[in-house]
C-alpha positions as CSV (number, residue, x, y, z in Angstrom):
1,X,0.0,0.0,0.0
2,X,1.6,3.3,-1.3
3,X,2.1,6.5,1.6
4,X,-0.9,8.2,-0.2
5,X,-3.5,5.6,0.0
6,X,-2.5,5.2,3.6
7,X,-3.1,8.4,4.2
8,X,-6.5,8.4,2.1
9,X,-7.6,5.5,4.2
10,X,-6.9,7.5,7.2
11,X,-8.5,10.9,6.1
12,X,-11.4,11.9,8.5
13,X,-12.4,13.7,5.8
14,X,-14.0,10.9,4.6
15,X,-15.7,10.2,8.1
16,X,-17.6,13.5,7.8
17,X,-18.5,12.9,3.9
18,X,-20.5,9.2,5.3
19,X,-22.2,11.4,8.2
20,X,-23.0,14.4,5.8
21,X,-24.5,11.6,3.0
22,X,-26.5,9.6,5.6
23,X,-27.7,12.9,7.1
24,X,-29.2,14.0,3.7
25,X,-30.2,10.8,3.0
26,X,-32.2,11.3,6.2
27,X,-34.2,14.4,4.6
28,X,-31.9,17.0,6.0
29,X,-31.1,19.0,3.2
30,X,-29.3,21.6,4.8
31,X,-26.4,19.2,5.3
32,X,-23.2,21.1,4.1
33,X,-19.4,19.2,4.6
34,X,-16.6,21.4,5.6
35,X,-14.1,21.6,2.4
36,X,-10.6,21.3,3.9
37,X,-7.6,23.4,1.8
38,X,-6.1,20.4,0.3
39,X,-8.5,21.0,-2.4
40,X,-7.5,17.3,-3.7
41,X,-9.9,14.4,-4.6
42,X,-12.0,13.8,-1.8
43,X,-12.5,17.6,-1.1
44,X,-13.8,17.7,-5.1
45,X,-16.1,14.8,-3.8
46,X,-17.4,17.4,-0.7
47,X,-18.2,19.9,-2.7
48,X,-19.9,17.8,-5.5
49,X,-22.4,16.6,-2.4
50,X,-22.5,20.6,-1.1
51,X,-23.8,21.6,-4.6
52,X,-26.1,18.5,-4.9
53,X,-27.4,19.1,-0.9
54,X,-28.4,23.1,-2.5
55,X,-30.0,21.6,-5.9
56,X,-32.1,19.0,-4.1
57,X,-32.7,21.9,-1.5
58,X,-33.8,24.6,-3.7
59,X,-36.0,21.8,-5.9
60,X,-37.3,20.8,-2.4
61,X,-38.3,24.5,-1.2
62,X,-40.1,24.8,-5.2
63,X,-41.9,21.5,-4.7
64,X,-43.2,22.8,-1.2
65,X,-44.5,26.0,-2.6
66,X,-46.4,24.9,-5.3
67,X,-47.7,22.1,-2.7
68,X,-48.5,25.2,-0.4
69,X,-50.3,27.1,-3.7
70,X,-52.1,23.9,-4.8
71,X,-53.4,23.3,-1.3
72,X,-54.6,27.0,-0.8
73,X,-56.5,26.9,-4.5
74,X,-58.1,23.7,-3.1
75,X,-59.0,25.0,0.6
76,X,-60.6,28.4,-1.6
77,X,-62.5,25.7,-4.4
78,X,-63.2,23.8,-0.8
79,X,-65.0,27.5,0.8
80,X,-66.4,28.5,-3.1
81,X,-68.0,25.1,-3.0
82,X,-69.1,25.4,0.4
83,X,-70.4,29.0,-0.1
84,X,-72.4,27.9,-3.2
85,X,-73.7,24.8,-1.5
86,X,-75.1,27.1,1.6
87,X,-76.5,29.7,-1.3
88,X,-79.3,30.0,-3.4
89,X,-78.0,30.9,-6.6
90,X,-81.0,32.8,-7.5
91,X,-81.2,35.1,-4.8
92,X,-78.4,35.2,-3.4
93,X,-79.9,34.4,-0.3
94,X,-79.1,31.6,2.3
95,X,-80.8,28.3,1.3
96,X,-82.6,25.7,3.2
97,X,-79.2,23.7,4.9
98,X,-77.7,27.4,5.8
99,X,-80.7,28.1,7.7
100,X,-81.1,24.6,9.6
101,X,-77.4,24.8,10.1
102,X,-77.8,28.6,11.8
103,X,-80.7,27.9,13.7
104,X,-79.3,24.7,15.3
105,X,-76.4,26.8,16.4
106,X,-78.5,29.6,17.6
107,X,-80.3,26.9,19.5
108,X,-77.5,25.3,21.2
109,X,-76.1,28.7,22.6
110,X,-79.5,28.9,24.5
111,X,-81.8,31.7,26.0
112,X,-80.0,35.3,26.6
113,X,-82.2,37.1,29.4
114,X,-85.7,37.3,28.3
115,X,-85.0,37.1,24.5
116,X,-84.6,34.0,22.3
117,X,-84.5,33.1,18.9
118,X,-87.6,32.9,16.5
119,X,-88.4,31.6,13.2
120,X,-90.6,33.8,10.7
121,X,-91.9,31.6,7.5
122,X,-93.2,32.9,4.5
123,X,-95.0,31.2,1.3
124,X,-96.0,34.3,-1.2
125,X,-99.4,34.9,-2.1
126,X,-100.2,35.1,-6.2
127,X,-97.1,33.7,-6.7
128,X,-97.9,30.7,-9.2
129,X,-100.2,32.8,-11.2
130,X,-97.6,35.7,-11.8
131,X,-95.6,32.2,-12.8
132,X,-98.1,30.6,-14.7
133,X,-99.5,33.5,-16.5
134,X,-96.0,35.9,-17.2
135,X,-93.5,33.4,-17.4
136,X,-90.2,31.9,-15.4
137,X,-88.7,35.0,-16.4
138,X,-90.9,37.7,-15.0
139,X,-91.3,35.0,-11.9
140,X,-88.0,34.6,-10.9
141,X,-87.3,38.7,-11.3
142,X,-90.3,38.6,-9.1
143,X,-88.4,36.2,-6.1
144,X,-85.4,38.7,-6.7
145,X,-87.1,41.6,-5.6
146,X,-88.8,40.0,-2.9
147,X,-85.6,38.4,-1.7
148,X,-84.4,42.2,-1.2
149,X,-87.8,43.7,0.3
150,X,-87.6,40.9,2.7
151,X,-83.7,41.9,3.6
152,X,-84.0,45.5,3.9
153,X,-86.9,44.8,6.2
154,X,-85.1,43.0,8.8
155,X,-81.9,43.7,11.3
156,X,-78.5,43.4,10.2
157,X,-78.1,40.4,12.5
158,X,-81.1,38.3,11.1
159,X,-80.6,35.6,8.4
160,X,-83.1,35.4,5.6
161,X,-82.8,32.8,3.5
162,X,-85.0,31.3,0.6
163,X,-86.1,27.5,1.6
164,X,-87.1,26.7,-2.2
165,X,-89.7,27.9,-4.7
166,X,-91.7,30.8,-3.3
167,X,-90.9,30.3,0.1
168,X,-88.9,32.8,2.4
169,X,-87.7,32.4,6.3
170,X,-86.1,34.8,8.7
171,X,-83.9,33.3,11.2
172,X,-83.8,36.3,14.5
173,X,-81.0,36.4,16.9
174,X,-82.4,37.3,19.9
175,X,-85.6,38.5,20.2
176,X,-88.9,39.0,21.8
177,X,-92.4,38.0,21.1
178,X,-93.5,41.8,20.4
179,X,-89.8,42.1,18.5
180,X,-90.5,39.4,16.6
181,X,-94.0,40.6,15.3
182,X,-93.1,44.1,14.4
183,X,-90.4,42.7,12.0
184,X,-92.6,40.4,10.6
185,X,-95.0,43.1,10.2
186,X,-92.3,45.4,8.6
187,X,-91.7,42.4,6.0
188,X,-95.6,42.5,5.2
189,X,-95.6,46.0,4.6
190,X,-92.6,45.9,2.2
191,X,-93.3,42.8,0.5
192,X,-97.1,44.1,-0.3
193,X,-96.2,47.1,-2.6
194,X,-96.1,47.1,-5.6
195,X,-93.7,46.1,-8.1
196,X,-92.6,46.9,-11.5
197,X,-91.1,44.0,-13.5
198,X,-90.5,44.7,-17.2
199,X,-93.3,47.2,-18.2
200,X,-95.8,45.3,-15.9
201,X,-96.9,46.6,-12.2
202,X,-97.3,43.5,-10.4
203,X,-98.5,42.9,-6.6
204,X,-97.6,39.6,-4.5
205,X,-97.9,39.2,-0.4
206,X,-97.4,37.0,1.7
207,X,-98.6,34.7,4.6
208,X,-96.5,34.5,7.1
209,X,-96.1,32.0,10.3
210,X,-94.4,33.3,13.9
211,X,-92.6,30.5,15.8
212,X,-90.9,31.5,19.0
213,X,-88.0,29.0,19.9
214,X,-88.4,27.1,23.3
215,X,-84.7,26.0,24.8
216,X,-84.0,23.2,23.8
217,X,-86.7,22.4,21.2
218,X,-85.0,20.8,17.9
219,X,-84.3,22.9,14.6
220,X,-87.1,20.4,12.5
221,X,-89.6,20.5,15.0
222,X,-89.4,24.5,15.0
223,X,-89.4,24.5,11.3
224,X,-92.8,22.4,11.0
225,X,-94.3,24.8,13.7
226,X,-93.3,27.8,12.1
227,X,-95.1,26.1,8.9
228,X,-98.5,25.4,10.5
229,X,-98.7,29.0,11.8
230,X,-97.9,29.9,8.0
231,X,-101.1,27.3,6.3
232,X,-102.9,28.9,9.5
233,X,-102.3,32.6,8.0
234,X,-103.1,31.5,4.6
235,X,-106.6,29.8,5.6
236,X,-106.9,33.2,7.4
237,X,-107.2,35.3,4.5
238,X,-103.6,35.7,3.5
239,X,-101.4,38.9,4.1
240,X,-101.1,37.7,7.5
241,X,-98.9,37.3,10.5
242,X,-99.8,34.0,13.1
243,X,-98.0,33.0,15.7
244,X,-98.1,28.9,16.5
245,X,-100.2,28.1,19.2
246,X,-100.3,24.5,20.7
247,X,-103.7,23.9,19.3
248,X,-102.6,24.3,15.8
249,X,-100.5,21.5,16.1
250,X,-103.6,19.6,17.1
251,X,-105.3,20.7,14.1
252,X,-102.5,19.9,12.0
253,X,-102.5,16.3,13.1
254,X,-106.7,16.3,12.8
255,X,-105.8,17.0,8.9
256,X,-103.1,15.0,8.4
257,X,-105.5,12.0,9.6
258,X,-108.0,13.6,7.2
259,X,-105.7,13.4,4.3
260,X,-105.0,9.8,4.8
261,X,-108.8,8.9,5.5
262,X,-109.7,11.2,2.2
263,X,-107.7,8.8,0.3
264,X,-109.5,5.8,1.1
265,X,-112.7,7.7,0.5
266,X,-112.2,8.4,-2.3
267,X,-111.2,4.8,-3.6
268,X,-113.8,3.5,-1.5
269,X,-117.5,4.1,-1.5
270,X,-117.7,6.8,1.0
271,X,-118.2,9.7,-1.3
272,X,-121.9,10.8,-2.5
273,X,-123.7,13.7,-4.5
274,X,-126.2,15.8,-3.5
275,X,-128.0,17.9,-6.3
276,X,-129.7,21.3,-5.7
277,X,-131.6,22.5,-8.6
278,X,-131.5,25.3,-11.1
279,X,-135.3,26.6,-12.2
280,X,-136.8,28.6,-14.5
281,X,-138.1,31.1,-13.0
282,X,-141.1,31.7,-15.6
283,X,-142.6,28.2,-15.7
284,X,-140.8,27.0,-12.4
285,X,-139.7,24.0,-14.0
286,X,-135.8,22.2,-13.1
287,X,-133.4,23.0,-15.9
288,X,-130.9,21.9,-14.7
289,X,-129.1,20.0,-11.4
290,X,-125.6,21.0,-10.1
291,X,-123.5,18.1,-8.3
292,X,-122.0,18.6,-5.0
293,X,-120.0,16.4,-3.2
294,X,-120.6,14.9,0.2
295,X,-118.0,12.8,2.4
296,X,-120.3,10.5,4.1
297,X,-117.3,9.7,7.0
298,X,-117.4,6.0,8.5
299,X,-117.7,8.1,12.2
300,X,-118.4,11.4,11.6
301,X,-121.1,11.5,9.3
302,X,-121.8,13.8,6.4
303,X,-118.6,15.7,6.1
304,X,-119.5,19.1,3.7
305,X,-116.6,19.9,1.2
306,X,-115.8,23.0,2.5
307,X,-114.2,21.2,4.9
308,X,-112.1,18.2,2.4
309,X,-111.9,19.8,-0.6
310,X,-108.9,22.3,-0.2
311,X,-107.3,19.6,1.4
312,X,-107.8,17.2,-1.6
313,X,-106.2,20.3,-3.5
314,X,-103.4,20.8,-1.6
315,X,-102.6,17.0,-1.6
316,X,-102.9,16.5,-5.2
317,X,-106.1,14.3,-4.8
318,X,-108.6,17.1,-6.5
319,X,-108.4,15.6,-10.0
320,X,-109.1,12.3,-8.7
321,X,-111.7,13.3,-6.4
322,X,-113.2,15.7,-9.5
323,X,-112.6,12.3,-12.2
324,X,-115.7,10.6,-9.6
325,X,-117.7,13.4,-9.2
326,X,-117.9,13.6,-13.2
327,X,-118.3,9.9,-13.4
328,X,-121.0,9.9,-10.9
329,X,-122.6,12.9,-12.0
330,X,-122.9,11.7,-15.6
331,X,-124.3,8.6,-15.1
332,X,-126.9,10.0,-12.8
333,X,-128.1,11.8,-15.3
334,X,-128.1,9.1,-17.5
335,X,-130.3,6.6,-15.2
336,X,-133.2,10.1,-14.9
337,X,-133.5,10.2,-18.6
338,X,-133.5,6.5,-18.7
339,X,-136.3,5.7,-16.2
340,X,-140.4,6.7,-17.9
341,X,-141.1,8.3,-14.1
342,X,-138.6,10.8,-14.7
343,X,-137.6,11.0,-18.2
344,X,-140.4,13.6,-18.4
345,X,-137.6,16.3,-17.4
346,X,-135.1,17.8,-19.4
347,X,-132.5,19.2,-17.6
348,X,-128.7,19.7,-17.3
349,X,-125.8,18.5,-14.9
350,X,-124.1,21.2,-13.6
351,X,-120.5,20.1,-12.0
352,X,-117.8,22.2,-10.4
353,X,-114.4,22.1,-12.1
354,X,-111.0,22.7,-10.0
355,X,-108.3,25.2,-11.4
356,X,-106.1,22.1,-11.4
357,X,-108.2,20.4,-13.6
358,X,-108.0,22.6,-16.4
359,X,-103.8,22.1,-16.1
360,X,-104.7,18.5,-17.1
361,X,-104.5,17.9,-20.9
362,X,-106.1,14.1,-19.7
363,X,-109.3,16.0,-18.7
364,X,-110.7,16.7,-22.1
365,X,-110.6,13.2,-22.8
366,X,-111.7,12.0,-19.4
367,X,-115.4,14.2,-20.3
368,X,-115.6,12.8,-23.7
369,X,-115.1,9.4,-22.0
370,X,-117.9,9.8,-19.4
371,X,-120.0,11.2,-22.1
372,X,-120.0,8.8,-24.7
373,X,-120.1,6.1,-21.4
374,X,-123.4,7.1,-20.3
375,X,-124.7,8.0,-24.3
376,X,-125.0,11.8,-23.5
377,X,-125.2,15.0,-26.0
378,X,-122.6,16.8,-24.6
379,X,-124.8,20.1,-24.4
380,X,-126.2,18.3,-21.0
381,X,-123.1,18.9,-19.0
382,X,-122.4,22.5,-18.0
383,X,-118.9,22.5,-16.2
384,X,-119.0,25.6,-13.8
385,X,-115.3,27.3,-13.0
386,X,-114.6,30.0,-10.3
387,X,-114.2,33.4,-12.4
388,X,-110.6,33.7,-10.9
389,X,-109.3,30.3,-12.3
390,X,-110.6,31.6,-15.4
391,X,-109.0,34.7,-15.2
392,X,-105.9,33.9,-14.0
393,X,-105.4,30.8,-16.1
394,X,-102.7,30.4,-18.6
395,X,-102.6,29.5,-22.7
396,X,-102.9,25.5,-21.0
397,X,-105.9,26.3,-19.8
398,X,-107.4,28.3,-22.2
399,X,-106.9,25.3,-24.7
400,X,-108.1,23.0,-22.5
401,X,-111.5,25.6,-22.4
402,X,-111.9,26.2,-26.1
403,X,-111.3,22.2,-26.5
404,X,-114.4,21.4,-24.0
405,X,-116.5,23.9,-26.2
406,X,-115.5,22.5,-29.7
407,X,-116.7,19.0,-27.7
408,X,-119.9,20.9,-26.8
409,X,-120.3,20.9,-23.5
410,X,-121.5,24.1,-21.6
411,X,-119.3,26.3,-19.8
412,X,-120.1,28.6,-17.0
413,X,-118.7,30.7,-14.7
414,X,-119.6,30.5,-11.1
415,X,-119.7,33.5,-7.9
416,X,-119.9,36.1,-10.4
417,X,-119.3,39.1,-8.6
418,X,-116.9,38.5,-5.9
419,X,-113.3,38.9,-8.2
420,X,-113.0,40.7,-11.6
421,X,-116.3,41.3,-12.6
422,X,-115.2,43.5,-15.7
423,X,-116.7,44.0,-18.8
424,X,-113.7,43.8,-21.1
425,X,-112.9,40.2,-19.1
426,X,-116.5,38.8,-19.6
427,X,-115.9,39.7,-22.9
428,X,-113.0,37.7,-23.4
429,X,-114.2,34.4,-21.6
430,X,-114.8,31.6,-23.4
431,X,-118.2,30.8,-21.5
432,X,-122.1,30.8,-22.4
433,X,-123.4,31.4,-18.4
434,X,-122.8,33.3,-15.7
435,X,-123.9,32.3,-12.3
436,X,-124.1,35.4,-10.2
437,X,-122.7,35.0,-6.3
438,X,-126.0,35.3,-3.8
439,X,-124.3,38.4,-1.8
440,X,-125.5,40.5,-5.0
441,X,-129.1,39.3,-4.2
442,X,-129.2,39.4,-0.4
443,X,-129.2,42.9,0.0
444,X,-132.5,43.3,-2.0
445,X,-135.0,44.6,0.3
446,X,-132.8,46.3,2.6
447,X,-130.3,48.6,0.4
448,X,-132.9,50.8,-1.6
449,X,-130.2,51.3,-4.6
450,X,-129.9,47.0,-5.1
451,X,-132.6,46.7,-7.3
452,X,-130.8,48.8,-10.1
453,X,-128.0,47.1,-9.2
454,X,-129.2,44.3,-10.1
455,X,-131.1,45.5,-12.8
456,X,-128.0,46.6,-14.5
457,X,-125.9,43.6,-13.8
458,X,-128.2,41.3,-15.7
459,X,-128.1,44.4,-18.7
460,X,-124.2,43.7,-18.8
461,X,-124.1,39.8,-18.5
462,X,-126.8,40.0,-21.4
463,X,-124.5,43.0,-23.3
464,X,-122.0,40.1,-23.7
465,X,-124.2,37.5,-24.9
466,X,-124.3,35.3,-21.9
467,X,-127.2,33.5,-19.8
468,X,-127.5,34.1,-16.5
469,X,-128.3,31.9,-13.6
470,X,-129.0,33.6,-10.2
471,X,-127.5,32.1,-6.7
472,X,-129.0,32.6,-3.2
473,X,-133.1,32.8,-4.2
474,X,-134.7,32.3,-0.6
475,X,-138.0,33.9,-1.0
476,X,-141.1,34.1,-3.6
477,X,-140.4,38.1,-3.5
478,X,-136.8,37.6,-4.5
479,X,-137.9,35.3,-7.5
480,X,-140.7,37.6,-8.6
481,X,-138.2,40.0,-8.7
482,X,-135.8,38.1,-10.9
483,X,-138.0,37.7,-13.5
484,X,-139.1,41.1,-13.5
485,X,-136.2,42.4,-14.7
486,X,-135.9,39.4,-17.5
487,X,-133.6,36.7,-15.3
488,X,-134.9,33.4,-16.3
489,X,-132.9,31.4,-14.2
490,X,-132.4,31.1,-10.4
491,X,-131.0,28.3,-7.9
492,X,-131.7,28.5,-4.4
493,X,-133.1,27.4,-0.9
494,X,-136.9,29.1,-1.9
495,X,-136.9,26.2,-4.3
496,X,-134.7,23.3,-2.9
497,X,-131.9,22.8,-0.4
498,X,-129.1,20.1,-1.9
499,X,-130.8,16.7,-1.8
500,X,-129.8,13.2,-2.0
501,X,-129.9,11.0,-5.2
502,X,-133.1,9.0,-3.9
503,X,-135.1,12.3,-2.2
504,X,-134.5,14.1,-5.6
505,X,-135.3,11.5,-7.6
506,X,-139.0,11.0,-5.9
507,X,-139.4,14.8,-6.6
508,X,-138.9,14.5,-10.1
509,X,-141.1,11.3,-10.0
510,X,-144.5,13.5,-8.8
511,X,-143.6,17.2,-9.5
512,X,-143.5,19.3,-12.5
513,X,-142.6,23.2,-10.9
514,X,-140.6,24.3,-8.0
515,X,-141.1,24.9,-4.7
516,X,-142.5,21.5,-4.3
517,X,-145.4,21.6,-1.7
């Protein structure tokens, strides 16, 4: 072994170069090796690992900043995301899982003195027939400005968010019960005015339902409390403020029974008709019959349809409830004309038509059906619609109107007087009657100007080439009246109260005129 490779072998040069490699092996990259002034072979081999140690250092320190900028893109996409999912994107407003989140939260930090959180819920009023009747366009420019009325209304520290479709809640921090009610009265008043929307003025309120939080109570149940006092302001009249009281809850679940019990009604055989007549008033013979609807209830009785019907609307079971009624109706009429004892009538069947009905493009075909079923001209059905769903309706159902009158089957609006009641509308409707609302006819005799009210209401119905039919006749002088002034047509109790099949059917057996003695 030569002198220098014993002295190589014996460098502790070469003892620090192993402890610097293993050390950067290791992950510490700011490793350096002391260069000694030899500046031979194994110092060249120290500063080849220095300048290697700074390269992987300096790609290191790159690498972990574009790691860091990557991650912060992704923790900002993360928020965005978050942010949008918490958002409605029309409105800008919170959305439905924002406001259950918030009002969880505000529930767990519990009571502060003698104020508490409270939930106001909102459904607009009109909204579906802005919708319907304007377009998506004009409709969601309508939720826009609400969204803003309903914001400016409120305190800087309430949340308002938009739960979905026309529907609005306002989440308060901290509030009283008489806090709570002059806010939501401040969102009636702004919400109520009106609002111009692309050349048209148009004006939508809202119902609104007042739940105060109890401690403890849990976000849903809140929620579906504040939501019953909102159906309770809406059956009120609308444009309202109720707070939840414990026996709306009660009422809730009474209905909720109802709904489920309506069902099998209406499968079942529980439904029946009741027919009142419509008489001429000159010869005092029927003309015609109109069908309503009776819930004969396994325990309750005779349920009227004040009661189930807007319930079978708001479930969705009106056009199946409505398909029976026709059915029924129909076929009654058939079996009269059928049978020698009362075939001696010729008369009409008048049935009441939902606004949801006329959305159904099935319907015209479900009246032909029952028509041709029971062998009927179709000029014997008259299908009375409110004058509002008429109105209101949209190019749907003012097909589905000119269809049923190209299939010949009478059309006629019914409570004339208590919405529009224009000329230029009566004008436009594609209808042949008019059935005018009793309140027109119950002030005769005590309001000395009625009688020329009345007298010139008949002028106009008959200026736009349409029958009239008279509601609410309780007394001979009321019908003498009538025809006086050249009404030919009136329904009423003076001539019958709504009967069953079988007590009507007896009448027409052994009576030609009505009142029936």
């Amino acid at each position: 072994m030569s002198d220098s490779e014993m002295y190589s072998a014996n460098d502790p040069r070469l003892g620090l170069l192993l402890e610097g490699i293993v050390r950067l092996a290791a992950g510490d990259l700011n490793t350096r090796i002391q260069v000694s002034d030899a500046r031979d072979e194994i110092d060249a081999v120290i500063m080849g690992t220095n300048l290697l140690a700074e390269d992987l250092q300096i790609v290191y320190e790159e690498l972990e900043q574009r790691v860091q900028a990557r991650t912060k893109q992704l923790n900002e996409a993360h928020l965005a995301m978050q942010r949008m999912a918490m958002t409605d994107p029309l409105t800008g407003l919170n959305n439905r899982s924002a406001f259950a989140a918030a009002l969880s939260k505000a529930q767990a930090n519990g009571v502060q003195g003698n104020k508490r959180p409270a939930i106001l819920l909102l459904d607009m009023d009109g909204f579906k027939a802005i919708n319907d009747s304007l377009g998506h366009t004009i409709g969601d420019k309508v939720l826009e400005t609400v969204a803003n009325r309903i914001s400016g209304a409120v305190r800087e520290q309430d949340m308002v968010a938009r739960m979905g479709g026309d529907e609005f809640a306002v989440l308060l921090s901290e509030v009283t019960p008489a806090e709570a009610s002059a806010i939501g009265s401040r969102i009636l008043a702004a919400v109520v005015g009106v609002m111009e929307i692309e050349g048209q003025h148009l004006r939508c309120g809202v119902s609104m339902g007042l739940r105060m939080a109890d401690p403890g109570q849990r976000a849903e149940e809140l929620m579906m409390e504040a939501d019953i006092a909102m159906y309770e302001s809406k059956a009120d009249g609308r444009g309202k403020l109720k707070v939840f009281a414990s026996d709306m809850l009660l009422a809730r679940q009474m209905r909720n029974q109802l709904v489920g019990e309506l069902k099998e009604a209406i499968t079942g055989s529980q439904l029946v008709l009741y027919y009142q007549p419509i008489i001429r008033l000159d010869t005092r013979e029927i003309e015609g019959v109109e069908a309503l609807v009776r819930w004969n209830h396994p325990t309750r009785g005779i349920i009227m349809p004040d009661e189930f019907i807007p319930i079978a609307e708001e479930t969705g079971m009106i056009s199946d409830l409505g398909g029976w009624v026709l059915r029924t109706a129909v076929e009654q009429l058939k079996q009269w004309r059928s049978d020698p004892l009362t075939a001696g009538h010729n008369f009409s069947m008048r049935i009441n038509v939902s606004a949801a009905d006329l959305q159904r493009l099935e319907f015209i075909e479900d009246v032909r059906e029952a028509l041709v079923s029971a062998d009927l001209d179709p000029s014997l059905l008259v299908l009375e619609l409110t004058e509002s769903a008429v109105i209101q309706g949209n190019d749907l159902d003012r097909y589905t109107l000119n269809s049923l009158r190209r299939l010949g089957v009478g059309l006629e609006i019914d409570d004339f007087g208590t919405g529009y009641s224009s000329i230029s509308y009566l004008r436009q409707l594609p209808v042949d009657t008019v059935k005018v609302d009793r309140t027109l006819l119950s002030a005769l005799g005590s309001d000395p100007s009625q009688p020329a009210l009345l007298a010139a209401v008949l002028q106009l119905i008959r200026a736009c080439g349409l029958a009239a039919v008279w509601e609410g006749v309780e007394t001979a002088e009321q019908a003498d009246y009538l025809l006086s002034i050249g009404c030919t047509s009136g329904q009423g109790y003076y001539f019958s109260r709504p009967l069953p099949e079988a007590q009507l059917t007896e009448q027409l057996k052994h009576h030609k005129t009505w009142p029936v003695s």
